[in-house]
N, C-alpha and C positions, 0 to 999 in steps of 0.2 A: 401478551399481544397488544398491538396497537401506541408502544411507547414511540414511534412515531407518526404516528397517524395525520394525513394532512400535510406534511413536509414533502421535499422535493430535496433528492437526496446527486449528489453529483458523485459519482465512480469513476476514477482511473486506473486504467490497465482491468477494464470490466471484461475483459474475454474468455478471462481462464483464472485458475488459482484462485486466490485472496479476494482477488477483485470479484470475479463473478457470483462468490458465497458472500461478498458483501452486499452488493448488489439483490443478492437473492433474497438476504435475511432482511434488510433493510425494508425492502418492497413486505414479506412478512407482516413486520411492526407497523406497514401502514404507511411507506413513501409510496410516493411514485420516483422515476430515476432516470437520469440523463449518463447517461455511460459512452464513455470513450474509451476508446483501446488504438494502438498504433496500428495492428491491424494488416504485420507483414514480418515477416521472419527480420529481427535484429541481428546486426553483423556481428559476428565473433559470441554469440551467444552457442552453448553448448545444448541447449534444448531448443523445441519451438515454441515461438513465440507464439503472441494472439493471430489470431484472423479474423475476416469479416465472417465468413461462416462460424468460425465460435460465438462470438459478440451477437449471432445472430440467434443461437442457443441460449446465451444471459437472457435477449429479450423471451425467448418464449417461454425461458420460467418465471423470469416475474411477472409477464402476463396472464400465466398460466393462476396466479393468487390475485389475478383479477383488479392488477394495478399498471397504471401507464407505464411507458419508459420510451424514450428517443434515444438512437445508439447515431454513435458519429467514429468515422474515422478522425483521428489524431493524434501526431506526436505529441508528448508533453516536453520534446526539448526543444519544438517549433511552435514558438506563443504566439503568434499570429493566426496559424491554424488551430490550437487549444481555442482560444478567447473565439474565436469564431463559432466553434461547435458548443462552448460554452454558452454564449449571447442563442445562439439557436433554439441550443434544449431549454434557458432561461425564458423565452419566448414563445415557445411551444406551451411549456408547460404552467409558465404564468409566475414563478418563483422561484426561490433557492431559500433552502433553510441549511443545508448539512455537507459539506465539504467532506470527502475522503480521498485522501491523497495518498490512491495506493501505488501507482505505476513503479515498476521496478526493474532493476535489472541484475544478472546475478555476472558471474566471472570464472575464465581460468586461474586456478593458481599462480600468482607470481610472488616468488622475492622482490620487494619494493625496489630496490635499485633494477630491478629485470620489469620493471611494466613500461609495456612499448608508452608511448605520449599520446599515442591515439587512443590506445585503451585506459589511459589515465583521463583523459578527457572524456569521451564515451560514458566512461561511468558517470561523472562528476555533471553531465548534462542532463543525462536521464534522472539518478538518485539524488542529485540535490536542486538544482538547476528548478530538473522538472517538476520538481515538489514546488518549488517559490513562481513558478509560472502558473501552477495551478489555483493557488492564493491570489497570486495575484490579475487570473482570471475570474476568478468566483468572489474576491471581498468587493469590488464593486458592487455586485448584485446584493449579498448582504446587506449591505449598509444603507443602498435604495429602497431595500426591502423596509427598513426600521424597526425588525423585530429580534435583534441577534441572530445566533447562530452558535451552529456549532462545527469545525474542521477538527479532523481527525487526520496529521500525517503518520504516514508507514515507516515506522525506523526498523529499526532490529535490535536484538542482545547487539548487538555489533555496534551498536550506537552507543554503547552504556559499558562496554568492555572492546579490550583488543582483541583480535583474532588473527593469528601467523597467514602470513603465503592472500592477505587480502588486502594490503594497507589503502588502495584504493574505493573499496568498499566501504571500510572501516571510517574512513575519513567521509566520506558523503554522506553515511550516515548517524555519523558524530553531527554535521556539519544541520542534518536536519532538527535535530534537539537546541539547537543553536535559533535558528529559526521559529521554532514553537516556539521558545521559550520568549522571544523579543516578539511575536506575533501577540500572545497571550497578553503581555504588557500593550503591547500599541491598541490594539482593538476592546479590551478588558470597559474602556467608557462606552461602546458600540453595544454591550452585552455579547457581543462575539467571544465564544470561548473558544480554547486552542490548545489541544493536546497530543501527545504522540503515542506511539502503541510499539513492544518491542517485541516482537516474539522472537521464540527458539528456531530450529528446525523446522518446518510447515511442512505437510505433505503436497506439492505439487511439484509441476514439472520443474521451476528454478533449483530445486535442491536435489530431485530423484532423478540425477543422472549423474554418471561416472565421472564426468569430470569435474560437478560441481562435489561429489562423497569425497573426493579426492584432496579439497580443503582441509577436512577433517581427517583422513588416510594420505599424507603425500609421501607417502613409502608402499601405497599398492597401489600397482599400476592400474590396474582393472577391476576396481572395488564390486561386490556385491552387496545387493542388500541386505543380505542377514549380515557379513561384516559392518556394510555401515549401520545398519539397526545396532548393532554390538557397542560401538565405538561413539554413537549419538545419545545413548541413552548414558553412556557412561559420563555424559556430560551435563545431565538432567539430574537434578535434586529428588526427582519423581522420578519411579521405577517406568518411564516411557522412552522411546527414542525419539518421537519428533511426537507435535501436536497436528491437529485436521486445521482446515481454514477456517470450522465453523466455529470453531475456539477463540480465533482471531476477530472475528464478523458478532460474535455476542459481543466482545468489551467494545467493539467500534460502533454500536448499538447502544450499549451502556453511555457511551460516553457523549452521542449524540442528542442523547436521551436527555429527557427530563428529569430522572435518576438522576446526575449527575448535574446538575444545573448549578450549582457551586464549584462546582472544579477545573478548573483551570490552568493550563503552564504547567500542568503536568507528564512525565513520562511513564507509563505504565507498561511494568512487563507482562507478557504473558508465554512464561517461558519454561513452564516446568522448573523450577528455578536453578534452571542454571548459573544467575548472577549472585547466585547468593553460594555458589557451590566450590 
């Protein structure tokens, strides 16, 4: 308890998923947190997105461990409203030590020559886009601050291996490892450290629905979970089919942490290992 105690932790896509077990664990070790979420059902997504009533459930569990947090609506592929909500919760709450750039978004199936332009774009705004808007809402306050830092972008296995019927995915989140990896370098005199985080399968709503199983089964029409549990775990090195977000939210912990205070430009999985598999 308490590896970051004192810090002021900034969360995207804080409403649901990933983001709001980051948010939650972070507060935990002792942030307090500025959390954004878009905050309205994304078009062409096969699940629900965040809302202001979710994001409004992030706040009352970290308040509930007796730690601040300021929630803002915000896209992260519109950086004029990001850096706004960012400058706010920054000025509310008097600092920024920890970056997590988790905002995300997931996809139907497509053969690469079959993805509309709009949905090649779409992705490439929110998961790669929105991750360098994020950075580049929050290293100002960093660098003002004089004490480093730590950012933590969201990639995936997907960033580190191919994956069929997603080349759009695939590529934005290649494209975020590309990004750490020249952030780490740029800021490394700053004592800003920068690293990515990859996981497997996650249980929440981007993966637990039919059409996103359907990546992983694109020969069942109407996958079930115990199929896709079947067929996910056969892709795990570990006898599991997917991991929880709390899984994800400890190494992004880790890594924001003082634990980690030499590490740097690095990608870490955390993926049941599938990359190794």
């Amino acid at each position: 308890m308490g590896r970051v105690e004192g810090k002021v932790a900034l969360v995207t896509g804080a409403a649901q998923g990933q983001g709001r077990s980051h948010a939650v664990e972070l507060a935990r070790e002792g942030a307090d947190v500025i959390a954004v979420d878009v905050c309205e059902q994304v078009p062409n997504m096969p699940y629900e997105t965040g809302t202001w009533e979710k994001l409004q459930e992030t706040v009352g569990e970290v308040e509930a461990l007796d730690r601040r947090i300021v929630a803002y609506k915000a896209d992260v592929a519109d950086f004029d409203a990001l850096r706004g909500a960012v400058d706010a919760g920054v000025a509310e709450l008097g600092r920024l030590d920890v970056v997590a750039a988790n905002a995300g978004i997931g996809s139907s199936p497509h053969r690469a020559h079959e993805i509309p332009g709009d949905i090649w774009q779409q992705m490439l705004d929110v998961n790669l886009t929105g991750v360098w808007h994020t950075c580049k809402a929050a290293l100002p306050h960093l660098l003002a601050g004089g004490n480093g830092g730590a950012m933590v972008l969201t990639s995936s296995a997907a960033g580190l291996q191919a994956y069929a019927n997603i080349a759009h995915y695939v590529s934005a989140k290649h494209g975020v490892v590309g990004l750490m990896r020249t952030l780490a370098v740029e800021y490394a005199p700053d004592r800003i450290r920068v690293n990515s985080i990859h996981p497997t399968q996650v249980d929440t709503p981007m993966i637990m629905n039919s059409v996103t199983m359907r990546v992983f089964m694109p020969d069942v029409a109407e996958p079930t979970m115990e199929q896709f549990a079947e067929a996910s775990q056969q892709m795990n090195a570990l006898p599991i089919p997917w991991v929880e977000p709390i899984d994800i939210s400890r190494a992004l912990v880790f890594l924001a942490s003082d634990d980690a205070r030499y590490i740097t430009g690095v990608a870490l999985p955390v993926d049941a290992g599938c990359l190794v598999k």
